[in-house]
VOGU-3710 file (C-alpha; in Angstrom, 3 decimals, decimal comma):
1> xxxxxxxxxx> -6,826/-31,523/10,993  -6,042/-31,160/7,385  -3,373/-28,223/6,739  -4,488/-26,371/4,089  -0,896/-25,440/2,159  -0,256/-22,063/0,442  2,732/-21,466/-1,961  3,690/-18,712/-3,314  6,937/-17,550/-1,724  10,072/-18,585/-3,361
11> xxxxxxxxxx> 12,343/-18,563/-0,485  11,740/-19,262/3,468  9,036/-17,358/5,528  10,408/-15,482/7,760  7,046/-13,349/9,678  3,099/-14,110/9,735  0,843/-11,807/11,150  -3,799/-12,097/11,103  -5,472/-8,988/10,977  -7,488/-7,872/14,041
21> xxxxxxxxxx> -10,652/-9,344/12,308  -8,581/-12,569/11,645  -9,675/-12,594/8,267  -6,471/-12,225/6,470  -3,200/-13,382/6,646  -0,126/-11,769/5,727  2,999/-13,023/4,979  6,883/-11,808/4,811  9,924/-13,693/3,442  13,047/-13,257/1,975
31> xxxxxxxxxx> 11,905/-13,191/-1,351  11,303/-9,341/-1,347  7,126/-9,435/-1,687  5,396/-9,200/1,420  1,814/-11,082/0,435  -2,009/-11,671/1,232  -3,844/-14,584/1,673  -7,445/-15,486/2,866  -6,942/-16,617/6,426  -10,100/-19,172/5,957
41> xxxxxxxxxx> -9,112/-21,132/2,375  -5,575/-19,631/2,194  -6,672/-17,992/-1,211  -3,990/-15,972/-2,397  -5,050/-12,367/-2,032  -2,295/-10,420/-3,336  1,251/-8,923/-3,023  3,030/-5,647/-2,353  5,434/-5,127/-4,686  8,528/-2,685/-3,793
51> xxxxxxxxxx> 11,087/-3,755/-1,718  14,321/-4,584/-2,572  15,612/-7,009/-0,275  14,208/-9,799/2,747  11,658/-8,557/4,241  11,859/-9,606/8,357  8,584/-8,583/9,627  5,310/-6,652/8,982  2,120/-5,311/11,358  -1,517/-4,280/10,319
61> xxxxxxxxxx> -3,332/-1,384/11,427  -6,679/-1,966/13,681  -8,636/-1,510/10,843  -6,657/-3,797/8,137  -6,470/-0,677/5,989  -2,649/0,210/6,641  0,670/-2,230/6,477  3,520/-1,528/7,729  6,843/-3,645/6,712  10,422/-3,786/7,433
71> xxxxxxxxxx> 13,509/-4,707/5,186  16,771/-5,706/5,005  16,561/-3,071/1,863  17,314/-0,693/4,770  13,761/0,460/4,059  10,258/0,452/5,955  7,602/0,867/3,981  3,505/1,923/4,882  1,453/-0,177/2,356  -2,674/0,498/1,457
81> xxxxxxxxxx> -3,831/-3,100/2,187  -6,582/-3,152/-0,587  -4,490/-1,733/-3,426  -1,197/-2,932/-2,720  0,482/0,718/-3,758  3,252/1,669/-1,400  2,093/5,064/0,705  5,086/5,663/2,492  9,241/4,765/2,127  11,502/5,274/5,962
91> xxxxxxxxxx> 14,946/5,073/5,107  17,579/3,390/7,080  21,078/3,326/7,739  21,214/-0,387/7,950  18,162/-3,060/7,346  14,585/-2,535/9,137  14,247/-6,005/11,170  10,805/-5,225/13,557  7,883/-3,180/12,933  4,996/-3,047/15,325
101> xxxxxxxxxx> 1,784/-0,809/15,194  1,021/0,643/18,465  -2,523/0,770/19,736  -4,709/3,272/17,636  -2,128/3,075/14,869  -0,571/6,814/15,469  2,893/5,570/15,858  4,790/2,483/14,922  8,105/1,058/16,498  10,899/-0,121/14,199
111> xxxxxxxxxx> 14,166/-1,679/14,777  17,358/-1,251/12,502  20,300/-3,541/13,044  23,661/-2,640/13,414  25,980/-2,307/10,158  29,408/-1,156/9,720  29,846/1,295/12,321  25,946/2,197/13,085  24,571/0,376/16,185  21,374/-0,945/16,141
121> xxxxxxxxxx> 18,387/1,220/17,177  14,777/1,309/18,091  12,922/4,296/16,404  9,277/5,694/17,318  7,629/7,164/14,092  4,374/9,051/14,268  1,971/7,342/11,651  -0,171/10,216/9,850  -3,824/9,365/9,448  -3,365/10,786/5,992
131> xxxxxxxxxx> -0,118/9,076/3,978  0,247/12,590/2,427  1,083/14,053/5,513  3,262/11,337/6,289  7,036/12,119/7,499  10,214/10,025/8,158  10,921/11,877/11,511  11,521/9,410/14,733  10,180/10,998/17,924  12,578/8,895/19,401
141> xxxxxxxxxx> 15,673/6,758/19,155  16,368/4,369/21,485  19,925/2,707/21,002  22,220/0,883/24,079  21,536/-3,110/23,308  24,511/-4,963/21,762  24,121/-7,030/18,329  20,723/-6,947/16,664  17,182/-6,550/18,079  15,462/-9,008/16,408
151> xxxxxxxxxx> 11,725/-8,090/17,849  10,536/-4,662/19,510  6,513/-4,463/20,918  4,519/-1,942/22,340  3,830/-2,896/25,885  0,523/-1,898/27,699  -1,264/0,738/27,038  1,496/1,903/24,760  3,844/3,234/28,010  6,297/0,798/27,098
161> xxxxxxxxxx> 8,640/-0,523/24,418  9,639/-4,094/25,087  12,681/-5,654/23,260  14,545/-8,160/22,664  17,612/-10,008/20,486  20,907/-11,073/20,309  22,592/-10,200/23,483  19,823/-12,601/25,116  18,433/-9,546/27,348  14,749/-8,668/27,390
171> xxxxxxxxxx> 14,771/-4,494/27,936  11,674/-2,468/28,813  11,580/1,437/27,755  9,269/4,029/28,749  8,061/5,231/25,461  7,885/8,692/26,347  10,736/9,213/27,213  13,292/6,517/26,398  14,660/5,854/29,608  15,445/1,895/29,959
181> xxxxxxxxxx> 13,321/1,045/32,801  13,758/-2,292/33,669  16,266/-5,465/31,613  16,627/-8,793/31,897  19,251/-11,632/31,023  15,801/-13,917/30,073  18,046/-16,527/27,906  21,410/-18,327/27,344  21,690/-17,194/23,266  19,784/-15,516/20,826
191> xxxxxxxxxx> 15,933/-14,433/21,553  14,757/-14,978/17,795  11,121/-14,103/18,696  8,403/-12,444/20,853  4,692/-12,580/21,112  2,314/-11,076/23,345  -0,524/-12,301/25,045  -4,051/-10,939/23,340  -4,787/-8,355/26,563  -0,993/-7,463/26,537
201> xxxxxxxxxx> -0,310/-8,852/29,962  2,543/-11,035/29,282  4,122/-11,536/26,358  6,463/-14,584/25,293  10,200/-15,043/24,292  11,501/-17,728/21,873  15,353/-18,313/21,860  18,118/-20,459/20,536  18,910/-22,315/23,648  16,154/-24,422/23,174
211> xxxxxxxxxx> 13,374/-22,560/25,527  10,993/-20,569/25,696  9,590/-18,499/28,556  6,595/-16,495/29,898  7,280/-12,855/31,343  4,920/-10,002/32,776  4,963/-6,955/30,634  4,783/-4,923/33,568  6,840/-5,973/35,759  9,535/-8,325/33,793
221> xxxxxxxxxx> 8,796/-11,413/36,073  9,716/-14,942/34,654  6,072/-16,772/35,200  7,025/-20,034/33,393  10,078/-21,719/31,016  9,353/-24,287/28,145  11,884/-26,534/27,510  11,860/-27,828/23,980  14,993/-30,437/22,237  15,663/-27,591/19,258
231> xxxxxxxxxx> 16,222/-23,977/18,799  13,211/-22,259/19,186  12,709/-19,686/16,346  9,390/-18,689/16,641  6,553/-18,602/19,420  2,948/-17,751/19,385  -0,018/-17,776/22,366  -3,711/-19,254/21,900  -5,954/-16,716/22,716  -8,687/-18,416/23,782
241> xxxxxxxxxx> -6,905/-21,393/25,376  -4,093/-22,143/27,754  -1,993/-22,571/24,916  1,694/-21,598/23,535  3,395/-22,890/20,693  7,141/-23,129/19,336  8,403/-23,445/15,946  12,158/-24,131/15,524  14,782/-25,539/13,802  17,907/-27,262/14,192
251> xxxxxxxxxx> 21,401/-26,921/14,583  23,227/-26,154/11,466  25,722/-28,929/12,305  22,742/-31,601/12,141  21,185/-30,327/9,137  22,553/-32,639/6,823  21,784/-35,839/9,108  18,274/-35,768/9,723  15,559/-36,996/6,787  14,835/-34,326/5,114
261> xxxxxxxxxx> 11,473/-35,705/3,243  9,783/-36,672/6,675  8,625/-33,436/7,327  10,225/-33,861/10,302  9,826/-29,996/11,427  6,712/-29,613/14,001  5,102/-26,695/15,748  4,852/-28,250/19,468  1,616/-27,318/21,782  2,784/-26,328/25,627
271> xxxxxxxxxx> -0,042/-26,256/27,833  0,406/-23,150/29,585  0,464/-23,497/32,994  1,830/-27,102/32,961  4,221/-26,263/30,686  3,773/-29,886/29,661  4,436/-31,052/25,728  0,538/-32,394/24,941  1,221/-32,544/20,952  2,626/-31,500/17,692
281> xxxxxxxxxx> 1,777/-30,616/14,368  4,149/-31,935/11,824  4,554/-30,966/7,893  7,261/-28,553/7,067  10,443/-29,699/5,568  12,303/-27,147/6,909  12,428/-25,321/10,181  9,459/-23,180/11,550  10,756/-19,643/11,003  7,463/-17,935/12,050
291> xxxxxxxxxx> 4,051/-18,864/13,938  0,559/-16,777/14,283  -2,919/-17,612/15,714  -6,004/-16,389/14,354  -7,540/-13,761/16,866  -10,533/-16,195/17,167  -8,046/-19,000/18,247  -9,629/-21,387/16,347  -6,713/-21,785/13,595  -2,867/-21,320/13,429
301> xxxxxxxxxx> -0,950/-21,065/10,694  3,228/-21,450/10,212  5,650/-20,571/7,812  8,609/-22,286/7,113  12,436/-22,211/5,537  10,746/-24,824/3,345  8,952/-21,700/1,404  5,283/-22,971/2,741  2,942/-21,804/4,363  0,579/-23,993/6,536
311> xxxxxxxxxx> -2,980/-22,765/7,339  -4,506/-25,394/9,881  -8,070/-24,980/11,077  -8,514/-27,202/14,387  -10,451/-29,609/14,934  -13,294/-30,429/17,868  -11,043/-32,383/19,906  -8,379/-29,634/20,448  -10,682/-27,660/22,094  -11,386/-30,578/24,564
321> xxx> -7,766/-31,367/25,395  -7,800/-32,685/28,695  -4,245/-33,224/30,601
//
């Protein structure tokens, strides 16, 4: 398996997200220009060009014609994915961390962190079919969690927010209307990342105290825990095998110790079930910051504080792992 790299951010990744065709990738770091690739090659597509700051994550609409990003510019911003050309600008009190399209792309759910005095907040903002009809109104505001939400996700059938950050609890919301329906100390530190299963099920939490774990969206049950040696930054779910993977890092305190040319950072497989280690893919020279499957499962891809991003297209034999 030969990872195909792609340069062209100048500072670390920090969000990947495939299209629902799987035939682009996008891309987010904290160089300011969110960016395009060709999810088979990694061809260099394109960039959007506007904000002003990091950008922490992005989502594209069902029909890859929409973008939506988020910014530590205190800015969200609606993007046409063929031209590039900005539609739409939300403005913040303090930066836009998640953003995540909710099914049929007629509203989108965006986290702001706390700053100065503001707390941090999830808002619900209708998406207009036409960008010139397009307003900055939330039809909701959901605030309560302590410290920063680092991800928020539609849960099924849209009836649900689910979210999740720094105070280590996993919160469910009724959408509708805002009510905090179930939460959930999942982890010791940190949740850095979340990723849902491809039906919406379950979803996944990655966290700096080295695990990661599997949850019902529903019902908020723990279903399994991978244990990993290194904070876990990012997570991501096969969907067509039994398989989860998780990115990390390490502790700032060992930075400086470890061989930094061995490309020592690897995205580790987990079957499952098992929750057994049964590999690793190894290349980045930094740690993992973000991980994404293509829809098809049949390729990954993970972006690192190392500026790269790797595009790996699997070969026969993972498909036959036996354990």
């Amino acid at each position: 398996m030969r990872p195909i790299l792609m340069k062209g951010h100048e500072r670390p990744l920090t969000f990947l997200k495939y299209n629902r065709d799987g035939d682009l990738l996008f891309s987010c770091a904290k160089d300011h220009t969110p960016t395009v690739w060709f999810a088979d090659n990694g061809e260099r597509l394109g960039t959007y060009r506007g904000h002003n700051g990091a950008v922490w994550s992005c989502d594209v609409s069902r029909d890859s014609t929409m973008l939506v990003t988020g910014s530590a510019d205190q800015t969200a911003k609606l993007w046409n994915v063929q031209t590039g050309m900005p539609l739409y600008t939300f403005n913040f009190d303090s930066p836009a961390r998640s953003v995540d399209f909710a099914i049929g792309d007629k509203l989108a759910v965006i986290t702001a962190d706390p700053f100065m005095d503001v707390t941090s907040a999830i808002h619900v903002k209708p998406i207009a079919r036409d960008p010139s009809d397009q307003t900055g109104e939330s039809v909701l505001v959901l605030k309560g969690p302590q410290g920063r939400i680092n991800r928020a996700i539609w849960g099924p059938l849209n009836r649900t927010i689910i979210s999740a950050g720094e105070d280590a609890v996993i919160r469910i919301w009724d959408s509708e209307t805002g009510k905090l329906l179930k939460e959930e100390t999942g982890h010791k530190k940190t949740i850095t990342s979340l990723a849902k299963a491809a039906d919406g099920s379950h979803f996944l939490t990655g966290s700096l105290d080295k695990s990661a774990k599997l949850w019902d969206s529903r019902t908020l049950t723990l279903i399994k825990t991978y244990i990993t040696e290194r904070p876990v930054n990012a997570v991501a779910m096969s969907p067509l095998l039994d398989h989860v993977v998780l990115g990390g890092g390490q502790d700032a305190s060992a930075v400086t110790t470890t061989d930094h040319r061995a490309g020592k950072f690897e995205a580790k497989f987990y079957d499952k079930m098992l929750t057994e280690e049964i590999g690793g893919v190894k290349g980045h020279f930094g740690p993992i910051n973000a991980l994404a499957f293509n829809p098809d499962g049949k390729s990954f891809s993970s972006g690192g504080e190392d500026g790269y991003v790797r595009l790996h297209h699997f070969d026969a034999d993972y498909f036959n792992i036996k354990i």
